[in-house]
C-alpha positions as a LaTeX table, in Angstrom:
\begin{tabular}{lrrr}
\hline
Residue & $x$ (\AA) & $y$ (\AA) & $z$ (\AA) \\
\hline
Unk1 & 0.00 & 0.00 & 0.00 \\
Unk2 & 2.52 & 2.31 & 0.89 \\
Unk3 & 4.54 & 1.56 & $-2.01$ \\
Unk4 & 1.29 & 2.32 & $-4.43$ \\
Unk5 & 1.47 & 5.57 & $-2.70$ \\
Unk6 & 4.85 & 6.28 & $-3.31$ \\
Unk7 & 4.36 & 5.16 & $-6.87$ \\
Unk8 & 1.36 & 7.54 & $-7.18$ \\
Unk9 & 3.19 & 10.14 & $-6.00$ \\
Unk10 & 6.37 & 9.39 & $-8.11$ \\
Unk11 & 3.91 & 8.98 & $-11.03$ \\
Unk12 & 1.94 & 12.75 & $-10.18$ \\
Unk13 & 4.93 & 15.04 & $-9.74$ \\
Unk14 & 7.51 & 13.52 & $-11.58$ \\
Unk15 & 6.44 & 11.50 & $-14.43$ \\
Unk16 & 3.37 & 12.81 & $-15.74$ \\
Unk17 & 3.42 & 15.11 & $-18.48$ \\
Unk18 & 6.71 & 14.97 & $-19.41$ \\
Unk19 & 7.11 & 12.36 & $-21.65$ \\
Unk20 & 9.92 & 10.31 & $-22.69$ \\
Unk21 & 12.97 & 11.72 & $-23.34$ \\
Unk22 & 15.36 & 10.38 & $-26.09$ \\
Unk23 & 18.61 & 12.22 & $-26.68$ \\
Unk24 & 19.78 & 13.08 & $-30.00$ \\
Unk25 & 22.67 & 10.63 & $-30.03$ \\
Unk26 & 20.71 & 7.03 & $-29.64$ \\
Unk27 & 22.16 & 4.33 & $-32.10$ \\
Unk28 & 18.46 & 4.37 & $-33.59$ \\
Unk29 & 18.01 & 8.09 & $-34.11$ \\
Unk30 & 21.65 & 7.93 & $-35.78$ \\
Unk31 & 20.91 & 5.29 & $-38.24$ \\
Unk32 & 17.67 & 6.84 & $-38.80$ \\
Unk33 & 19.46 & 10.05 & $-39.95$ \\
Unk34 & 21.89 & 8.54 & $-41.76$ \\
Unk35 & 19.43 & 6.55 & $-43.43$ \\
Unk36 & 17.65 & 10.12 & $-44.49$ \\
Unk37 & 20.79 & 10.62 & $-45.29$ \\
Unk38 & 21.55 & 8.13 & $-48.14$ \\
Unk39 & 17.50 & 8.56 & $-49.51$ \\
Unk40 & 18.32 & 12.15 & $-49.53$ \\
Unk41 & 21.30 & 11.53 & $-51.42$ \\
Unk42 & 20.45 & 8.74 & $-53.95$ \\
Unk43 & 17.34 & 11.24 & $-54.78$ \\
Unk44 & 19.65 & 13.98 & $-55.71$ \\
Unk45 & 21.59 & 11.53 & $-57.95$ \\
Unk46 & 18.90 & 10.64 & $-59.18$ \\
Unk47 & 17.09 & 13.67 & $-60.07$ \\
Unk48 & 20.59 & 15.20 & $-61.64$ \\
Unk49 & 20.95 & 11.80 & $-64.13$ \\
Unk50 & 17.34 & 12.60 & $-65.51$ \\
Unk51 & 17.02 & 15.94 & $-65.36$ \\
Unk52 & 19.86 & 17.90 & $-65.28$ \\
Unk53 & 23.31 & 16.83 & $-66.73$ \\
Unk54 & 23.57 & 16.87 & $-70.56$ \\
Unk55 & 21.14 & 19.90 & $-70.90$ \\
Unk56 & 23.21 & 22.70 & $-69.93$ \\
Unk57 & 22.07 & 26.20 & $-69.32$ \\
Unk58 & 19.41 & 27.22 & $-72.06$ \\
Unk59 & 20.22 & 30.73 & $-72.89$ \\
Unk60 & 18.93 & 32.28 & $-76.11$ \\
Unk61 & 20.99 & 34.00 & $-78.21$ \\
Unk62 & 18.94 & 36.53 & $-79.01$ \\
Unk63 & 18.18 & 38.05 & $-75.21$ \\
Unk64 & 18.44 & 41.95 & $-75.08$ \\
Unk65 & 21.43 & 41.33 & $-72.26$ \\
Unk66 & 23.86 & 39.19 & $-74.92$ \\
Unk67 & 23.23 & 41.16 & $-77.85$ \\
Unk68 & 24.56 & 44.34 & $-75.58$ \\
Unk69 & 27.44 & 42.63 & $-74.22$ \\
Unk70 & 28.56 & 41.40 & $-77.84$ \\
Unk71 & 28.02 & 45.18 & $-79.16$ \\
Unk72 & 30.48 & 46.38 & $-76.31$ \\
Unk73 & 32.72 & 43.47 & $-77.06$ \\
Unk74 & 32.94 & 44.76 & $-80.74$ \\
Unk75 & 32.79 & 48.53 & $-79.65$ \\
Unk76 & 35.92 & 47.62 & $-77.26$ \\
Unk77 & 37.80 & 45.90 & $-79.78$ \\
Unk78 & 37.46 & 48.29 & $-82.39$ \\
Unk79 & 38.54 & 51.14 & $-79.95$ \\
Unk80 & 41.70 & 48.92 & $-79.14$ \\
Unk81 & 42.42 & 48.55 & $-82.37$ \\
Unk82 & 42.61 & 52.41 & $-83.81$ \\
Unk83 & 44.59 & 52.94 & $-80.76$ \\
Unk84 & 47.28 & 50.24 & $-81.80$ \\
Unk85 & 46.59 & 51.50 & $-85.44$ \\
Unk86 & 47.22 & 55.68 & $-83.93$ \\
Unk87 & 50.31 & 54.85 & $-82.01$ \\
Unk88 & 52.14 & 51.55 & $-83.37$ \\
Unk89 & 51.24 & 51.17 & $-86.90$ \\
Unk90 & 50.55 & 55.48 & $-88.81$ \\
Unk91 & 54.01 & 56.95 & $-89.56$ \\
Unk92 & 56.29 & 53.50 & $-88.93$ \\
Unk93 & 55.20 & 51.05 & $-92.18$ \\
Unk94 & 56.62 & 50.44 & $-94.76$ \\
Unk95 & 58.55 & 53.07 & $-96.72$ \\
Unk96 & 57.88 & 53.12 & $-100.33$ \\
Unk97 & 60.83 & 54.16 & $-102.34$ \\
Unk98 & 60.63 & 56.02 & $-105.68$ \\
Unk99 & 62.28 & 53.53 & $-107.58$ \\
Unk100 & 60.15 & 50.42 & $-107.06$ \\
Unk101 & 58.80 & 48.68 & $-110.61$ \\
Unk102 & 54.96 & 49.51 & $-110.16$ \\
Unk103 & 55.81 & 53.57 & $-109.18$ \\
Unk104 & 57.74 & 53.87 & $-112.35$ \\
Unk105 & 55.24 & 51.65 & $-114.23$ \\
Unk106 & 52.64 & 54.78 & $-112.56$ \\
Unk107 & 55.04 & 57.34 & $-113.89$ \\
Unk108 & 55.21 & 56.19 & $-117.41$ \\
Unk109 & 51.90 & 55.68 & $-117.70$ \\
Unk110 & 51.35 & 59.15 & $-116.10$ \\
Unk111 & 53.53 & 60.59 & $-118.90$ \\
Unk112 & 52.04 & 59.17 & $-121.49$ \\
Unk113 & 48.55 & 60.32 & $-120.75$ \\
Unk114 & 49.91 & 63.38 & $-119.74$ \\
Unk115 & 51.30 & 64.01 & $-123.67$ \\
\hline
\end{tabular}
């Protein structure tokens, strides 16, 4: 009897109401996890074999954004290039002489008409 009280009383102030506790480190709530783990996993796998590799990104070529990056391209590149062309290449080609066949070929021909 007076252990049914005891009980009672255990079971009232102590017991009740709080449920069972499991911590977060129980051999079954680890394999559990990793077994969420692996589904979550294979899933993934799974998904990226069907859906995803092979197909790339699909871009148009036509959208407003890569049609203005290709103008700059060609508007950079152009600028670049009558910059090399002002200060590498105007004034330091290649000198034509006077006495090279096709200038006197010019000058006859110049002559003639000229007469």
């Amino acid at each position: 009897l007076s252990s049914q009280k005891q009980y009672k009383k255990d079971l009232e102030t102590e017991i009740k109401g709080k449920g069972m506790q499991v911590g977060p480190d129980t051999p079954e709530i680890r394999r559990a996890k990793k077994a969420s783990e692996i589904a979550s996993t294979k899933e993934y796998k799974k998904d990226l074999e069907n859906e995803i590799r092979g197909k790339g990104m699909g871009v148009g070529m036509d959208t407003p954004d890569i049609q203005r990056a290709k103008k700059a391209s060609e508007i950079v590149s152009q600028k670049e290039y009558k910059k090399d062309l002002e200060t590498e290449i105007v004034g330091k080609g290649m000198q034509v002489g006077p006495y090279t066949p096709e200038i006197q070929r010019v000058k006859r021909a110049s002559e003639i008409a000229s007469q």
